[in-house]
Steps between C-alpha positions, in 0.01 A plus 500: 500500500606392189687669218602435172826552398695534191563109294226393660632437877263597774612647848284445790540857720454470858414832722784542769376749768629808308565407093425265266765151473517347139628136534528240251198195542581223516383211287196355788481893561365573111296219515284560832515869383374450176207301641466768700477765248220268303290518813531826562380579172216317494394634854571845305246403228261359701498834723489719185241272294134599686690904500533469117133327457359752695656778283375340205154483640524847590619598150239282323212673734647840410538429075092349564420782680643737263334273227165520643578907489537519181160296425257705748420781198526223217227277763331872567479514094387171406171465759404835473137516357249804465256496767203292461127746375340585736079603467361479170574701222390580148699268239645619155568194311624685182716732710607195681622265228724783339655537788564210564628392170748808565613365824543144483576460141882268484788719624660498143216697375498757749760748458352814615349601887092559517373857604123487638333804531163649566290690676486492881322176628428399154611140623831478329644313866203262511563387133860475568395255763254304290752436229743432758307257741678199607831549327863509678747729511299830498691752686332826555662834623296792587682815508529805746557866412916520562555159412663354186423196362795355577507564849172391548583136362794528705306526815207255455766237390743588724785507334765758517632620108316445157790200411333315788115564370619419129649178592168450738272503179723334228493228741163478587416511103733153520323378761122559354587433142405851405551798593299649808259827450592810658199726566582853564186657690502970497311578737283800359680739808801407324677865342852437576694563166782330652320185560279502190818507265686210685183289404572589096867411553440202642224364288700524233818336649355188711226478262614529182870484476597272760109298493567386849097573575196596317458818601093639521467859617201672616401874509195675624530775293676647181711729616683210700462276200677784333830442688530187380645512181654169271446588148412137344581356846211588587146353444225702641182370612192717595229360695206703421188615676194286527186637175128509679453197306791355619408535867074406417635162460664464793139546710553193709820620617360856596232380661741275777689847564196650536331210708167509296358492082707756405224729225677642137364854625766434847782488255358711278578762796841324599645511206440869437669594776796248526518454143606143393783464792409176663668552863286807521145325404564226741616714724182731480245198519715350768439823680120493392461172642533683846360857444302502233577566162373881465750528796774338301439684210542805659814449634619415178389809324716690800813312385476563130408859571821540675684369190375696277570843755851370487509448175389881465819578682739339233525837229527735853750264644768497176309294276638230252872378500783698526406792235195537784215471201210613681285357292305243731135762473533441149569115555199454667277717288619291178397174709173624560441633190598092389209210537601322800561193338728606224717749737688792367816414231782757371809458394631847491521600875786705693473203774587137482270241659834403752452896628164492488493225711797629731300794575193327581638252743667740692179771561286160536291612233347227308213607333653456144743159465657399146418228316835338290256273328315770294781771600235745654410662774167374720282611788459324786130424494211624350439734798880651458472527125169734530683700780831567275317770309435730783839506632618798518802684349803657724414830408161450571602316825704828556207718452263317704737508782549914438103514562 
C-alpha cells in the first residue's frame, strides 16, 4: 500500500502478521509501484465506469419520467375535444354565430368568463358543441353536489394542489397558441351553496385575472345562475325558447323524430303543452313515434300538471327569498292575466329574479321561468299560461283542505 508522505517521499507499508511496517522504497521499488498504482486505477475506473453509466441512465429515466408527469394534464388539456353530435337536432344559426363570436374571438379581446343560461333542455349544451366542434383544448368539468370546482379539476386531471393545475393550463395555452376553453357544466340537481360559490371565485380568478382559460359556464336554471356573480366579469348569454313560428320551420326535422310528415296541427298540440323547449318536443314525438301521439301527449300534460301542483306549494312552503314573500299566487295570476307572448314585467317587486329562481329550482316548479332579455317573467307553454289563473291561493289551499 502506498502512502504519501510529507516533501513528497512515498513509503511503501507492508502488513507484518500483527501491525503495519513503514519502510522507505527504494528507487526500482517507486518505480514498479507507481506502475502499479496506474493500473490499479484504471482497473478501478473501468470497474466503476458501467456502475456510474448505469446511474446516469437510471437518473435520466427518472428526470423523463418525472417529465412525462408533469405533461399527462397539459397532453389531457390540449386533445381534449367536446364530444362529437349525436342524432339530429334543430339549428340556430343566429344564436350560433354570437356565440361563437363570444367564444373564439382573439384572447386579447376576451377579458371576461361567458355565463349561458336557459331554460331546461333549451339546447344551451348542444350549441356549446356546435360552436365548439372540431377545436382543441376544450376541457369540460361537470360538477357534483359537495364538490368544488377546484377539486373537481383536481381529480379529472389528476393532479394534487391548484399550483400544479395552474401551471397545467398556462402551459398548455403555450403549447396551443391560445389559451384552452374551460366549460363548467351545473347539473340542474346541483344546490350545494358550497360548490356553486367556488364556481364564481374561480371564474373570476382563472378566467379573468390570471386568463389561463376561457372560461364558459352553463346553468339550467336561474337560481343557480344566480350564484354566479362577476359584476362586468361577467357576460351573460340567454338562450331562449323556440316561437311556434320558429319551430313550423323546422317541419323536416320533426317529422324524422316523429318518423312520418309531421302536420302544423301535431305541433300545434306539442307546443302547447311543452311550450317552445326543444328537448321536450323531440322528446314527445320521439315517444309518439312508438305509442302514438295522443299517448305522448298525455303523458306530457301529467308532467306539467305536476309542475304547476308544485309550484302551488311555493307561498305554503316559505315563499320568495329570505323575507319568505309569499307572493308566488299572485305571480302566477299577473302572468296569466299577461298575453303569452309579451309575459308579465314589474319592476317594483319584494323578490329578485336570483330568489325567484332559487325557490323554483329547489320545489322543481317550473311553470313560470324569467326571461333577462325582456326582464319578465313567462309561462311555460300556452297550456301552463291558461292554467296559472286558477291556481289557487294558500289560504284558499288551507280552506279546501279544512273541508
Amino acid at each position: 500500500m502506498l502512502l504519501k508522505m510529507p516533501r513528497g517521499r512515498l513509503l511503501l507499508v507492508q502488513k507484518s502478521a500483527s501491525l503495519w511496517m513503514p519502510r522507505r522504497m527504494h528507487s526500482n521499488e517507486t518505480r514498479t509501484s507507481g506502475m502499479a498504482s496506474r493500473a490499479g486505477f484504471f482497473q478501478f475506473l473501468g470497474q466503476i465506469t458501467p456502475i456510474c453509466a448505469a446511474g446516469g441512465l437510471f437518473y435520466m429515466m427518472i428526470v423523463r419520467r418525472q417529465e412525462e408527469e408533469d405533461q399527462r394534464p397539459v397532453r389531457q388539456i390540449i386533445t381534449s375535444q367536446v364530444p362529437a353530435i349525436v342524432g339530429d337536432f334543430i339549428e340556430r344559426p343566429v344564436l350560433f354565430q354570437n356565440l361563437q363570436r363570444l367564444i373564439l374571438d382573439p384572447d386579447e379581446n376576451m377579458d371576461f368568463f361567458v355565463l349561458i343560461t336557459g331554460n331546461h333542455k333549451v339546447g344551451k349544451s348542444h350549441l356549446v358543441q356546435r360552436v365548439l366542434q372540431g377545436h382543441q383544448g376544450v376541457f369540460r368539468v361537470t360538477l357534483q353536489d359537495g364538490q368544488t370546482i377546484d377539486s373537481a379539476l383536481h381529480g379529472v386531471l389528476g393532479v394534487e394542489n391548484d399550483a400544479a393545475m395552474v401551471w397545467a393550463f398556462a402551459e398548455a395555452g403555450k403549447q396551443l397558441g391560445h389559451r384552452p376553453v374551460l366549460l363548467i357544466d351545473i347539473q340542474e340537481r346541483v344546490t350545494d351553496t358550497k360548490t356553486l360559490n367556488s364556481i364564481s371565485n374561480f371564474c373570476k380568478e382563472f378566467g379573468f385575472e390570471m386568463k389561463l382559460a376561457k372560461v364558459v359556464v352553463t346553468a339550467s336554471s336561474a337560481g343557480t345562475a344566480s350564484f354566479i356573480t362577476g359584476d362586468d366579469r361577467r357576460v351573460d348569454f340567454f338562450v331562449p325558447c323556440f316561437s311556434l313560428e320558429e319551430l313550423k320551420k323546422e317541419k323536416a326535422q320533426i317529422s324524422k323524430w316523429y318518423g312520418q310528415p309531421v302536420e302544423d296541427i301535431e305541433i300545434d298540440a306539442v307546443f302547447d303543452l311543452a311550450g317552445g323547449v326543444v328537448g321536450d318536443i323531440q322528446a314527445t314525438f320521439v315517444q309518439a313515434r312508438k305509442i302514438g301521439l295522443g299517448k305522448a301527449l298525455s303523458d306530457m300534460k301529467r308532467k306539467v300538471q305536476r309542475d304547476l301542483q308544485n309550484y302551488q306549494c311555493i307561498d305554503c312552503s316559505g315563499g320568495f327569498g329570505p323575507g319568505k314573500v309569499c307572493l308566488a299566487t299572485w305571480l302566477a295570476h299577473q302572468v296569466a292575466k299577461s298575453s303569452f307572448q309579451q309575459c308579465f314585467s314589474s319592476f317594483e317587486l319584494p323578490f329578485n329574479p336570483s330568489q325567484f329562481g332559487v325557490t323554483v329550482r329547489n320545489l322543481r316548479a317550473h311553470p313560470i321561468y324569467f326571461d333577462p332579455n325582456s326582464s319578465a317573467y313567462c309561462a311555460r307553454s300556452p297550456f301552463v299560461h291558461r292554467e296559472l289563473g286558477s291556481i289557487k291561493s294558500a289560504k284558499d289551499l288551507m280552506k279546501a283542505a279544512r273541508v
